[in-house]
C-alpha positions in Angstrom: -0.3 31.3 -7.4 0.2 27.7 -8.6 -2.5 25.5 -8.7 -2.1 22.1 -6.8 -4.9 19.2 -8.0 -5.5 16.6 -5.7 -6.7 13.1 -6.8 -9.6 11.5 -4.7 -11.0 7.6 -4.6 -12.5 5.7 -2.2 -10.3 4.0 -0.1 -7.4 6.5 -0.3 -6.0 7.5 3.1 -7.5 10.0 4.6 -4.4 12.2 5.8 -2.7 11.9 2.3 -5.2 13.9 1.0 -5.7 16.5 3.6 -2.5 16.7 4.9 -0.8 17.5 1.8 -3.7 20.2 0.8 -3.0 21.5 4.5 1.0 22.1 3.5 0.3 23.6 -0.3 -2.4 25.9 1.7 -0.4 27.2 4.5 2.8 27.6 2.8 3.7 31.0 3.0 0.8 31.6 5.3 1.6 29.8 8.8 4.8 31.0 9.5 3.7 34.8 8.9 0.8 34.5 11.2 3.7 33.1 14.2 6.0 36.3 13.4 2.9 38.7 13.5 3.1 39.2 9.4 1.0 39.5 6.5 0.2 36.4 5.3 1.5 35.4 1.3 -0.4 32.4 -0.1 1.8 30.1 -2.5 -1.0 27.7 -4.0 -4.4 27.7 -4.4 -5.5 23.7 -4.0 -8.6 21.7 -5.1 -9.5 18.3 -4.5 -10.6 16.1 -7.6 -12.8 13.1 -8.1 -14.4 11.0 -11.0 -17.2 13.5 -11.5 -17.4 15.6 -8.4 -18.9 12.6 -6.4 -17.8 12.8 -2.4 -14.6 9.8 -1.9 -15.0 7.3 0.9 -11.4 7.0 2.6 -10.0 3.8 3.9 -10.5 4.9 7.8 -14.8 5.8 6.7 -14.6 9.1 6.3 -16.3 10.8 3.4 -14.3 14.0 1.8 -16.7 16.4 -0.2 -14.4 17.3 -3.4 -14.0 21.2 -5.3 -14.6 19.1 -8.4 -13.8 16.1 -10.9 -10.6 15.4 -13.2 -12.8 14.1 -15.6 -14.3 17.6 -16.5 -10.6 18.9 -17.3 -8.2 18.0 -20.3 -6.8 15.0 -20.0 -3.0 14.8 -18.4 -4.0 17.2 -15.9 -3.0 20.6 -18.2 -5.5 22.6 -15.9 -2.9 22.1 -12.9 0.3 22.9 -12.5 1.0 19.6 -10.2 -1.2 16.8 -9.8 -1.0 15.0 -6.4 -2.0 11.1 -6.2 -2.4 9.9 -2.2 -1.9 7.0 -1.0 -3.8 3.8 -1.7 -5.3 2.4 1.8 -7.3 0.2 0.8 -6.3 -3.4 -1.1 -4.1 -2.2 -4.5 -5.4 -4.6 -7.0 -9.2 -3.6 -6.0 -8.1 0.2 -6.0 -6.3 -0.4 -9.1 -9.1 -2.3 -11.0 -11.7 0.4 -9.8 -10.2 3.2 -11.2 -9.4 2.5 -14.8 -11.0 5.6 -16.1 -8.0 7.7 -13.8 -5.3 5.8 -14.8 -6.4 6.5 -18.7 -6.7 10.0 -17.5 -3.2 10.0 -15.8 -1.8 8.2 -18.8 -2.3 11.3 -21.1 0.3 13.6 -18.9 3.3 14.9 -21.3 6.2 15.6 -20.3 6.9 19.2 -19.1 9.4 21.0 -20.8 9.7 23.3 -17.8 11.9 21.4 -15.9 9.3 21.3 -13.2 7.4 18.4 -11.6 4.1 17.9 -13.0 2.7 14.8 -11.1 4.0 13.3 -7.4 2.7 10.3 -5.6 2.6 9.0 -2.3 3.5 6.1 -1.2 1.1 3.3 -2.3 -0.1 5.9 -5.2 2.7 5.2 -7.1 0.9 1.9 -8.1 -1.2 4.2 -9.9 1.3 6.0 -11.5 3.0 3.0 -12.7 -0.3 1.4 -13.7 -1.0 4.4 -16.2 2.9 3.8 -17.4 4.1 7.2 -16.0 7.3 5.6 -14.5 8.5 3.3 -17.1 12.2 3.1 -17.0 12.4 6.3 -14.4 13.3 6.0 -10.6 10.2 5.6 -8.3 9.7 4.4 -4.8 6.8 3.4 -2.8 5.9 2.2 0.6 9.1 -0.4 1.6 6.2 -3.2 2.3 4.7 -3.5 -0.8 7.9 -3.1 -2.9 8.0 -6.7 -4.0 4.7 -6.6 -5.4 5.4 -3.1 -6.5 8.7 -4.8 -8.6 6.8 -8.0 -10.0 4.0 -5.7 -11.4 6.1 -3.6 -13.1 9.4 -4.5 -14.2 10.3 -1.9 -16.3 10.4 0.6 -13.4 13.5 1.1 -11.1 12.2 1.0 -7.9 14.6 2.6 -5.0 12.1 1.6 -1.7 15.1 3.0 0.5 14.2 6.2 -1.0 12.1 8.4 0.8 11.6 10.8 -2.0 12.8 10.3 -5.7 12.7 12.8 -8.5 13.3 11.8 -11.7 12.1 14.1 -14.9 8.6 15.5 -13.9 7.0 12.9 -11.6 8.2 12.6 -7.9 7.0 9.9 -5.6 7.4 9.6 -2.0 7.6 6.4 0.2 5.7 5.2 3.4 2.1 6.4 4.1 3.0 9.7 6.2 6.1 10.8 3.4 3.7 13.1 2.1 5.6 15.5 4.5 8.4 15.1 2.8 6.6 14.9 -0.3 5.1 18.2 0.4 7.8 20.0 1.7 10.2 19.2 -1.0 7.8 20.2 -3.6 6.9 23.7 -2.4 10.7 24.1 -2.4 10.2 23.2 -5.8 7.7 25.7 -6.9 7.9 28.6 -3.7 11.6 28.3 -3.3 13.8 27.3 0.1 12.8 29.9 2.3 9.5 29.2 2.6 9.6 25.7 2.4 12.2 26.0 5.2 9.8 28.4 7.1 6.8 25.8 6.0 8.9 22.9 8.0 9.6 24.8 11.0 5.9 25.6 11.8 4.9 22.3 11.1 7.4 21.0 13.3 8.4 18.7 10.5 12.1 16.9 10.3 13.3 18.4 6.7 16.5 16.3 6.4 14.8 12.9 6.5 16.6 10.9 3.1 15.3 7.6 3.9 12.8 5.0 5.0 15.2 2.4 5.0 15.4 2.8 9.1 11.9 2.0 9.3 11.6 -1.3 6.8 11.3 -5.2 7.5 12.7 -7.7 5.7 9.5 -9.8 5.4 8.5 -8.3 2.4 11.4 -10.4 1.1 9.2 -13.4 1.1 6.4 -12.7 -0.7 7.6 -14.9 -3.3 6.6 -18.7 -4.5 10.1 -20.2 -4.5 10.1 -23.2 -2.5 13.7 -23.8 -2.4 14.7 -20.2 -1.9 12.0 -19.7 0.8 13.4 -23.0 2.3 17.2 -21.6 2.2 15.2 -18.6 3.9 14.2 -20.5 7.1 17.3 -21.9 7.4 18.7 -18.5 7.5 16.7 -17.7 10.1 18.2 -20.0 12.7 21.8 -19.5 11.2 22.6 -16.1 10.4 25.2 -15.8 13.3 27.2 -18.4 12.0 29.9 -18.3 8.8 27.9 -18.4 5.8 29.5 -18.7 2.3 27.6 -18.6 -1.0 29.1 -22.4 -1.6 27.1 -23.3 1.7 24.1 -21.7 0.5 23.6 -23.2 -2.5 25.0 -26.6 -1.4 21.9 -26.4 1.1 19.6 -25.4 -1.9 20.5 -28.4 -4.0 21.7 -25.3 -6.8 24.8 -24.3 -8.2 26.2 -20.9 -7.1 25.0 -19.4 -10.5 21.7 -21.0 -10.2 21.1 -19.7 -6.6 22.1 -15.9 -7.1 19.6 -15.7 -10.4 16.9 -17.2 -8.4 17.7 -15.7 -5.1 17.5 -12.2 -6.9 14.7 -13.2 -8.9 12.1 -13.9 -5.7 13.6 -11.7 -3.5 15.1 -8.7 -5.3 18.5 -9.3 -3.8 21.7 -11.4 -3.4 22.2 -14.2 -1.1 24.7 -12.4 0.4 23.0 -9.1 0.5 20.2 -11.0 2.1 22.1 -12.5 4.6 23.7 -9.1 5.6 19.7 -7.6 5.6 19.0 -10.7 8.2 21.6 -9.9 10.6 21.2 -6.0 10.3 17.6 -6.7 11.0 18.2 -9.1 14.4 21.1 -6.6 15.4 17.8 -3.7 15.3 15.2 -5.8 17.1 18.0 -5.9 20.0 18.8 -2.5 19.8 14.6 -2.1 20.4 14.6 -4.2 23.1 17.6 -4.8 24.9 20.0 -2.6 26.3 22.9 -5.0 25.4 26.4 -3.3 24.4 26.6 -2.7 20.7 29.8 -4.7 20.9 28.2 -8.2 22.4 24.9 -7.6 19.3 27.8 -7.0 17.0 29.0 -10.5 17.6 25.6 -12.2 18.3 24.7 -11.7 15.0 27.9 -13.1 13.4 30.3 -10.1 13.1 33.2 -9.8 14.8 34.9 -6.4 14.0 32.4 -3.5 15.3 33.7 -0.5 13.2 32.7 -2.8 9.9 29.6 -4.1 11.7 28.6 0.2 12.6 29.4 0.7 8.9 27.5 -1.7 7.2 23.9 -0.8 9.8 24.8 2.7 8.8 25.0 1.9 5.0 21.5 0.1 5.6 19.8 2.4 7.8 21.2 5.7 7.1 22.1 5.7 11.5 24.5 4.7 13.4 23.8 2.0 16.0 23.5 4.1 19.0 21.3 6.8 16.9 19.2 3.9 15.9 18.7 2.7 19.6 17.8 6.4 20.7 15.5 7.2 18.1 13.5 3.6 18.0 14.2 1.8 21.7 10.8 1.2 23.2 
């Protein structure tokens, strides 16, 4: 069996830790008690902390550990996968408190077995980053803290759309409860389709999901300190329905057109134009939430006028159509 380490500190989140541990655990075990058969375990699991001591979670909870990464060779050779959880609790505090870890992550090798060695979830892949495991690979994190998750570290290319990227041996997953995804993609990994498919099915667990872009908000777009773009921002706001060129935009900024884009991509992570199409997709959702207008009157509210463009450009955002979007998210 495959042995699946994973990482504890105080204020992780809780159901990271013991959800994935309950996945890797029952994998090959759940679905053969349903159908009446004999059980197969896939992975033994243990859960690690600095020197065995107990981890406090975000939500209070205090997890007794099987032991501490700090008693086995550094990079985690005494596992076949090392799991980091989410961080719940403030990132730069997390960060800061756990240097020690991130030396001890830092040591990992890459694996010449063509198998992942080390996954994160969601806000864990600050960790990962921190201990420069994902320098110049694709990673993605929680889509709310991606600005900060960019600013901090440059050299990685961040894909917060992603729900799940793979690249070489590390894996991370995106919003706090991905670690299903997370979980279920990696005992395909290591245990093979069938029983990750079997894994999913007694979990109850949607195994196509590709994508948290659905589920992210546009204000993490403005965690940024530039006045004149965040200005051009609130005017935005109150405009998006109408025609908007890139001339207009930066006529309104007191910038040229080159000047704009660099510093529009710079504090934002996008184009003016791709921000402007963000706004609009993200008014034509909250009226999809609340109202039960016709797709074809919200298609022009928010400054389109064609509705087979407008369906393909809120499908190219959110991975659904409009009317999927309405019935999976209308309240």
């Amino acid at each position: 069996m495959r042995t699946v380490s994973v990482i504890g500190f105080d204020g992780a989140l809780a159901s990271a830790i013991t959800g994935i541990i309950d996945l890797f655990r029952l994998a090959g075990v759940t679905w053969a008690r349903i159908n009446d058969e004999t059980p197969v375990p896939q992975f033994t699991t243990r859960l690690l902390t600095k020197d065995g001591a107990p981890c406090r979670c975000i939500n209070g909870l205090t997890i007794q550990p099987d032991g501490a990464w700090n008693e086995l060779l550094p990079g985690g050779d005494d596992s076949d996968l090392v799991v980091i959880p989410t961080i719940g609790g403030p990132i730069d505090v997390v960060l800061a408190g756990n240097s020690e870890l991130i030396e001890w992550l830092g040591a990992f090798r890459a694996s010449d077995a063509g198998q992942v060695r080390v996954a994160s979830n969601c806000t864990g892949a600050f960790m990962l980053a921190e201990a420069g495991l994902l320098d110049g690979r694709q990673a993605t994190t929680h889509w709310g803290f991606s600005h900060q998750f960019r600013q901090r570290f440059p050299a990685v290319n961040l894909q917060p759309d992603k729900l799940v990227t793979v690249d070489g041996d590390v894996a991370c997953a995106g919003g706090g409860m991905a670690w299903w995804d997370l979980g279920i993609y990696l005992v395909e990994r290591y245990a093979g389709a069938q029983v990750a498919r079997e894994l999913a099915k007694a979990f109850v667990i949607d195994a196509g999901r590709t994508s948290q872009a659905p589920y992210s908000a546009l204000q993490a777009r403005r965690y940024h300190s530039d006045a004149a773009i965040l200005k051009l921002q609130d005017w935005l706001d109150s405009h998006y329905s109408e025609p908007v060129t890139l001339h207009r935009m930066a006529s309104l900024g007191g910038l040229t057109e080159r000047s704009l884009i660099r510093r529009f991509k710079a504090a934002t992570g996008d184009t003016p134009t791709g921000y402007l199409q963000l706004l609009r997709i993200e008014v034509a959702r909250q009226h999809l939430e609340k109202s039960r207008l016709p797709i074809d009157e919200i298609t022009q509210l928010v400054g389109y006028e064609d509705v087979s463009s407008f369906t393909r450009l809120f499908r190219k955002h959110t991975r659904l159509s409009p009317g999927a979007y309405r019935s999976r998210f209308v309240r």
